[in-house]
N, CA and C atoms as an extended XYZ file, in Angstrom:
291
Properties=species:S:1:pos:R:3:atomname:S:1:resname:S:1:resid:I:1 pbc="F F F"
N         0.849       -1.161        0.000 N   UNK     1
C         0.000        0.000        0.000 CA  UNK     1
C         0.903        1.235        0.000 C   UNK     1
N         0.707        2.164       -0.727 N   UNK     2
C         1.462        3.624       -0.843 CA  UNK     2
C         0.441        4.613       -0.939 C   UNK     2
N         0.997        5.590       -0.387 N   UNK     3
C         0.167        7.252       -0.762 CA  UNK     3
C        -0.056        7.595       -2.185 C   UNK     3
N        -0.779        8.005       -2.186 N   UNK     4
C        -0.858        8.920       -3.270 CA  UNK     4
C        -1.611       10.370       -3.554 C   UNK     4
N        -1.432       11.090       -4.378 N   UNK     5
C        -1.963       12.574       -4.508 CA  UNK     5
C        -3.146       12.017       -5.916 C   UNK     5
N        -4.197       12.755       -5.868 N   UNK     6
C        -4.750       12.608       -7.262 CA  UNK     6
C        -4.860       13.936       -7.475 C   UNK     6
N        -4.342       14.205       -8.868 N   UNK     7
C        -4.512       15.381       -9.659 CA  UNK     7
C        -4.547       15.863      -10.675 C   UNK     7
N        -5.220       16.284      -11.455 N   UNK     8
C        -5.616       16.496      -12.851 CA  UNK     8
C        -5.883       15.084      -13.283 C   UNK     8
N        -6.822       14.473      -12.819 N   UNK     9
C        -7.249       13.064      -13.124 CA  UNK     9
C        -6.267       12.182      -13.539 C   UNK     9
N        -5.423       11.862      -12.667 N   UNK    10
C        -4.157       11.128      -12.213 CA  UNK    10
C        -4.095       10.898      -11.247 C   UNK    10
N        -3.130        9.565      -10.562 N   UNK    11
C        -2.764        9.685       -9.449 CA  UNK    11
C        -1.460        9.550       -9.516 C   UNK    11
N        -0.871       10.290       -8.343 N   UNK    12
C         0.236       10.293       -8.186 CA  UNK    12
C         0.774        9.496       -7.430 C   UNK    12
N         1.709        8.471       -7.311 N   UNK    13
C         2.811        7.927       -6.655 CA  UNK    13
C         3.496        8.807       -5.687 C   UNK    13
N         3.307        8.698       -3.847 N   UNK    14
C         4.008        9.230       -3.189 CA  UNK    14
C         4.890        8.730       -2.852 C   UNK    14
N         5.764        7.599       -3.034 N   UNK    15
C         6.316        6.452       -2.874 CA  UNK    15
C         6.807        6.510       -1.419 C   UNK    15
N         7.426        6.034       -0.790 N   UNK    16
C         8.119        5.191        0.963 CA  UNK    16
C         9.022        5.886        0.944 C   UNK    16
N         9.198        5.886        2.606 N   UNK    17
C        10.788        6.913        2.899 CA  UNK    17
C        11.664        5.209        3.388 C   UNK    17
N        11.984        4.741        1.757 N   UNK    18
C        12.508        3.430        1.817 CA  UNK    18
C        12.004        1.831        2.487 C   UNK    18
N        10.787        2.032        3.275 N   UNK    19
C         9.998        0.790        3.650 CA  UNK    19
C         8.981        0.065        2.217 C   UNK    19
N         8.445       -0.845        2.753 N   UNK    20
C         7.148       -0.765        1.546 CA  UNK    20
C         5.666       -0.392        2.167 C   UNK    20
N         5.999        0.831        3.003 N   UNK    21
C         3.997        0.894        2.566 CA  UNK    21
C         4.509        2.471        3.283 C   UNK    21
N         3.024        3.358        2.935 N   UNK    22
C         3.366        4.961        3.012 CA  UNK    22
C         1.772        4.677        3.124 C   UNK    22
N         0.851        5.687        3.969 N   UNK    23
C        -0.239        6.369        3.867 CA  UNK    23
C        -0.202        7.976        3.784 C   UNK    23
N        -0.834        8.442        3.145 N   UNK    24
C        -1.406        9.998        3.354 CA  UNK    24
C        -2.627       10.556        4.287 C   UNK    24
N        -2.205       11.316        4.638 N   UNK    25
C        -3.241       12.043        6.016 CA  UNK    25
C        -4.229       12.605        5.934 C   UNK    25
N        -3.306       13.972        5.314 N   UNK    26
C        -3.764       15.053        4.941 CA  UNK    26
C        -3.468       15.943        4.144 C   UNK    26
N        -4.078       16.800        2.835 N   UNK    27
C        -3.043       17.445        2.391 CA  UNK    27
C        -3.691       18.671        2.305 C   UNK    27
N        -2.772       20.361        1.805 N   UNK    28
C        -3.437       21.423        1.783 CA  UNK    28
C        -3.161       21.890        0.270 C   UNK    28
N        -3.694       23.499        0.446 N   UNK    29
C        -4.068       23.558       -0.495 CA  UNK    29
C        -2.427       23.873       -1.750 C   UNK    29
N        -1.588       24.177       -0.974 N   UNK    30
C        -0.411       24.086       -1.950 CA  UNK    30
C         0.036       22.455       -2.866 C   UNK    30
N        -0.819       21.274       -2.576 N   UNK    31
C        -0.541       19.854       -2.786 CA  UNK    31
C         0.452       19.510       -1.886 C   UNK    31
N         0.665       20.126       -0.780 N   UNK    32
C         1.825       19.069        0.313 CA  UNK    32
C         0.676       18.540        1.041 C   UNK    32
N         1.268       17.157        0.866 N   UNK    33
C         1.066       16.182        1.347 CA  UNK    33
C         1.588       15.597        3.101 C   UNK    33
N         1.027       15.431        3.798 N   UNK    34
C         1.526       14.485        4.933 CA  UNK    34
C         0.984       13.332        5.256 C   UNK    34
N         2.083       12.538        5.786 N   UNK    35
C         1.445       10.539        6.365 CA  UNK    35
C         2.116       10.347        6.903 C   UNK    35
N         2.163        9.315        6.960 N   UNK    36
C         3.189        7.687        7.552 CA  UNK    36
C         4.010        7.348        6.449 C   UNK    36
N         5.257        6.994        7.018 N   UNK    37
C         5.792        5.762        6.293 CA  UNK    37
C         6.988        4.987        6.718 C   UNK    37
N         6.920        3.721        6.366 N   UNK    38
C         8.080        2.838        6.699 CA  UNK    38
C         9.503        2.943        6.394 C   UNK    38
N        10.388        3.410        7.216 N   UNK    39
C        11.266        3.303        6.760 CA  UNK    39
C        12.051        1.843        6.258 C   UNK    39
N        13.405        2.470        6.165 N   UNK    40
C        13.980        0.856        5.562 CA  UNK    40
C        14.501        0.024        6.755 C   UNK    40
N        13.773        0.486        8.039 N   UNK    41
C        14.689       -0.895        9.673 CA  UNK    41
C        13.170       -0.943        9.669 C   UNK    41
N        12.121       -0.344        8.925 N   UNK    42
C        10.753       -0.957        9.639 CA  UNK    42
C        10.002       -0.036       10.625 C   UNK    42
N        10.933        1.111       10.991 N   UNK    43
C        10.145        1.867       11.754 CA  UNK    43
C         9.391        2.966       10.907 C   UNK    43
N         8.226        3.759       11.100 N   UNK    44
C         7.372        4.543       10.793 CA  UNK    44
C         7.357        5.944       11.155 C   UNK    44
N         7.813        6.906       10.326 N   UNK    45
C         8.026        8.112       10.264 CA  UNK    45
C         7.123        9.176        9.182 C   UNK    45
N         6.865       10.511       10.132 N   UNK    46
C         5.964       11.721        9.493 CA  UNK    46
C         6.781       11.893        7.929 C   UNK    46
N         5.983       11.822        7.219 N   UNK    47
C         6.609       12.772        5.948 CA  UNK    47
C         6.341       13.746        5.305 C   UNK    47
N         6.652       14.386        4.897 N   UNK    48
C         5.894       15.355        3.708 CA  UNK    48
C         6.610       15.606        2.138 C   UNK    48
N         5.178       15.060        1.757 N   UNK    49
C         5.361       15.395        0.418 CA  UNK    49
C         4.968       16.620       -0.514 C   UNK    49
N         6.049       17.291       -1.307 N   UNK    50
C         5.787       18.394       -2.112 CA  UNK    50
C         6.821       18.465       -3.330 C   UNK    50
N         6.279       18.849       -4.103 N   UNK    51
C         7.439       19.177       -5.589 CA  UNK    51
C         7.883       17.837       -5.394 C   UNK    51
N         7.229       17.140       -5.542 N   UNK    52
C         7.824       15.470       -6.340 CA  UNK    52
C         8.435       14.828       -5.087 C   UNK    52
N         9.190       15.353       -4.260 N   UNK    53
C         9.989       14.549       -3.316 CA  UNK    53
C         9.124       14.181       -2.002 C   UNK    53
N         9.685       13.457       -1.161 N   UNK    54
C         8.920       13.153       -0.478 CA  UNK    54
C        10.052       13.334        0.837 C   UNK    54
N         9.835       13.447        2.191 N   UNK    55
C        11.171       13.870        2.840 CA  UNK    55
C        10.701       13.383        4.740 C   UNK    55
N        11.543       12.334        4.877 N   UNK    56
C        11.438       12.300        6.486 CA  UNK    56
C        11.698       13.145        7.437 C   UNK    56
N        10.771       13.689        8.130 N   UNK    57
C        10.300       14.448        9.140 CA  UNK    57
C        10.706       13.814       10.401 C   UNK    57
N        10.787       12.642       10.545 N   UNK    58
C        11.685       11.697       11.476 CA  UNK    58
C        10.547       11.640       12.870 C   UNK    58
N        10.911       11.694       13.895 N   UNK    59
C        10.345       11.435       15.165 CA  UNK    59
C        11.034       12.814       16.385 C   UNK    59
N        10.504       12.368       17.472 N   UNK    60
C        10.770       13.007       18.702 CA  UNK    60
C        11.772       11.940       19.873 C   UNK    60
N        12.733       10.994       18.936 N   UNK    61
C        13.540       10.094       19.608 CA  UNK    61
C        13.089        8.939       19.558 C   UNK    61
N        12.035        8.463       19.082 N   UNK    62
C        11.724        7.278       19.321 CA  UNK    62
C        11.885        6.407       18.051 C   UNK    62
N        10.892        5.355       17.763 N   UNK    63
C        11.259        4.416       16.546 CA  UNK    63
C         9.894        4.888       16.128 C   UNK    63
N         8.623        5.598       16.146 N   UNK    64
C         7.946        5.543       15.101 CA  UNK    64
C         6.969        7.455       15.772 C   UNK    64
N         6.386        7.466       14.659 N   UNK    65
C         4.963        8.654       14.786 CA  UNK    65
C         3.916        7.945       15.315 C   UNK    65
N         2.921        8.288       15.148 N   UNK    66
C         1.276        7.964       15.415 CA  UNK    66
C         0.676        8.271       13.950 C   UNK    66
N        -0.442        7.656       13.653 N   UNK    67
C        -1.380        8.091       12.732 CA  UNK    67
C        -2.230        9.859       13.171 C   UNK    67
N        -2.632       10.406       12.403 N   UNK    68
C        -3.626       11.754       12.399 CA  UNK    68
C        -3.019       13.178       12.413 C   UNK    68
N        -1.748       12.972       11.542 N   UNK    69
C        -0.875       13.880       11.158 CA  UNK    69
C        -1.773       15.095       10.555 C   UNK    69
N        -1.644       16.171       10.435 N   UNK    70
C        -2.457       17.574        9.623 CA  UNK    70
C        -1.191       18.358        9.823 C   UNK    70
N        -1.961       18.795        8.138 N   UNK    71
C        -1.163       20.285        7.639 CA  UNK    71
C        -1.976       21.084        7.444 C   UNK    71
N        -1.625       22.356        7.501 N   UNK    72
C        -2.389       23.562        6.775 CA  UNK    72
C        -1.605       24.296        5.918 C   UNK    72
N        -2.751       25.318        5.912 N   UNK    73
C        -2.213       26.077        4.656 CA  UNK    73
C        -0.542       26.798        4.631 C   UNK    73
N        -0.183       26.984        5.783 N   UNK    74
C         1.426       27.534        5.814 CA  UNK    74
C         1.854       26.654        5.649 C   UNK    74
N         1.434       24.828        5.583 N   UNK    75
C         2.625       24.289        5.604 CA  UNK    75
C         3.053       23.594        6.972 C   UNK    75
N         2.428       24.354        8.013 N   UNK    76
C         2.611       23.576        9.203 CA  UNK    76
C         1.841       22.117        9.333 C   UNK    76
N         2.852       21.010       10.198 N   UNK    77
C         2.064       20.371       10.402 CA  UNK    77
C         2.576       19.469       11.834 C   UNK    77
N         0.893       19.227       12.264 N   UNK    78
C         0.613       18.854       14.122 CA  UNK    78
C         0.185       17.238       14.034 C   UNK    78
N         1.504       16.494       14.900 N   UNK    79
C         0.426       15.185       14.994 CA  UNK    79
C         1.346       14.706       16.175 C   UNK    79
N         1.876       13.519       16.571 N   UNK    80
C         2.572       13.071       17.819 CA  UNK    80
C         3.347       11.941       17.499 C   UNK    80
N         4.057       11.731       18.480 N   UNK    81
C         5.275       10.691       18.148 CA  UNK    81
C         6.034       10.053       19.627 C   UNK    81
N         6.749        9.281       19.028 N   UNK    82
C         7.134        8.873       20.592 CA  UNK    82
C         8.705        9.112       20.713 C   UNK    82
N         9.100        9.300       22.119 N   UNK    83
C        10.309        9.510       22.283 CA  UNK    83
C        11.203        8.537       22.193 C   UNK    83
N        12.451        9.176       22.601 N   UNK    84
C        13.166        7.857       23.143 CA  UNK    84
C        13.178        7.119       24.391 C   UNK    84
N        12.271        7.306       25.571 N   UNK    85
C        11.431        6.862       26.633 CA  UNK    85
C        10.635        5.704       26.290 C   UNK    85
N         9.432        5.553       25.388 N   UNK    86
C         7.964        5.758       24.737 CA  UNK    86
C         7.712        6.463       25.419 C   UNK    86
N         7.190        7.798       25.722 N   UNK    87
C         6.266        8.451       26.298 CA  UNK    87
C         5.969        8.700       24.609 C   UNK    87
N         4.596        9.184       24.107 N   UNK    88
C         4.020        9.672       23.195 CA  UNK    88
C         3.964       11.091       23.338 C   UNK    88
N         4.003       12.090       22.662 N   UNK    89
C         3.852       13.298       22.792 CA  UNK    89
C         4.058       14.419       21.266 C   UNK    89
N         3.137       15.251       21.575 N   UNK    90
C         2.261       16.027       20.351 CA  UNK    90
C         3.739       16.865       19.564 C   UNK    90
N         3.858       17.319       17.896 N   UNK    91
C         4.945       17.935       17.899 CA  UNK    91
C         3.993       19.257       16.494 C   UNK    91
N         4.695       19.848       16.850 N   UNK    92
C         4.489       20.605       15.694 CA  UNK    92
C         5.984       20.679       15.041 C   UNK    92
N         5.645       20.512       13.206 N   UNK    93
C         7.128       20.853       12.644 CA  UNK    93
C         6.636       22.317       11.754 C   UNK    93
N         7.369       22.983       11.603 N   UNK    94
C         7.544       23.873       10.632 CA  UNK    94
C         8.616       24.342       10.170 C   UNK    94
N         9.044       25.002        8.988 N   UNK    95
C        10.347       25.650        8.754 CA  UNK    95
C        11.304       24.359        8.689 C   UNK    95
N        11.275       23.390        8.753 N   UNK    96
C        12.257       22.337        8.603 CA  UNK    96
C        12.482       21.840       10.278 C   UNK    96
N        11.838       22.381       11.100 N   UNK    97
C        12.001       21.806       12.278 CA  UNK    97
C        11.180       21.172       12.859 C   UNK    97
């Protein structure tokens, strides 16, 4: 299973940040995209996709995100992840951080 964008009656291929499976969340109105995806040890990381690439957003220390990632229109985007503890806890990224 992989993400995808549909647009101009197409779909697009969001492909894996190197695992085999990727979901999409949410996306806004610029076409960035955010989800899940597997990396290549198996763990599950935020991504976002825009201008073709697709780019790990990584975690808050731990080995994976949570599902119910959102973006908006700047581009920001709010969902949670786990540390290097597990404690779970909420992150906002923006600006590359």
């Amino acid at each position: 299973m992989q993400a995808f964008l549909w647009k101009h009656g197409k779909m697009m291929d969001l492909g894996t940040l190197g695992g085999v499976s990727s979901i999409a969340e949410d996306v806004n109105e610029r076409d960035q995209v955010v989800g899940f995806s597997q990396t290549e040890n198996g763990d599950v990381h935020t991504f976002l996709w825009e201008k073709g690439r697709i780019k790990d957003l990584g975690t808050l220390g731990g080995s994976h995100t949570d599902s119910g990632s959102k973006i908006n229109a700047r581009g920001q985007i709010a969902g949670s992840s786990t540390t290097a503890t597990g404690a779970t806890h909420a992150f906002l990224w923006e600006r590359g951080a």
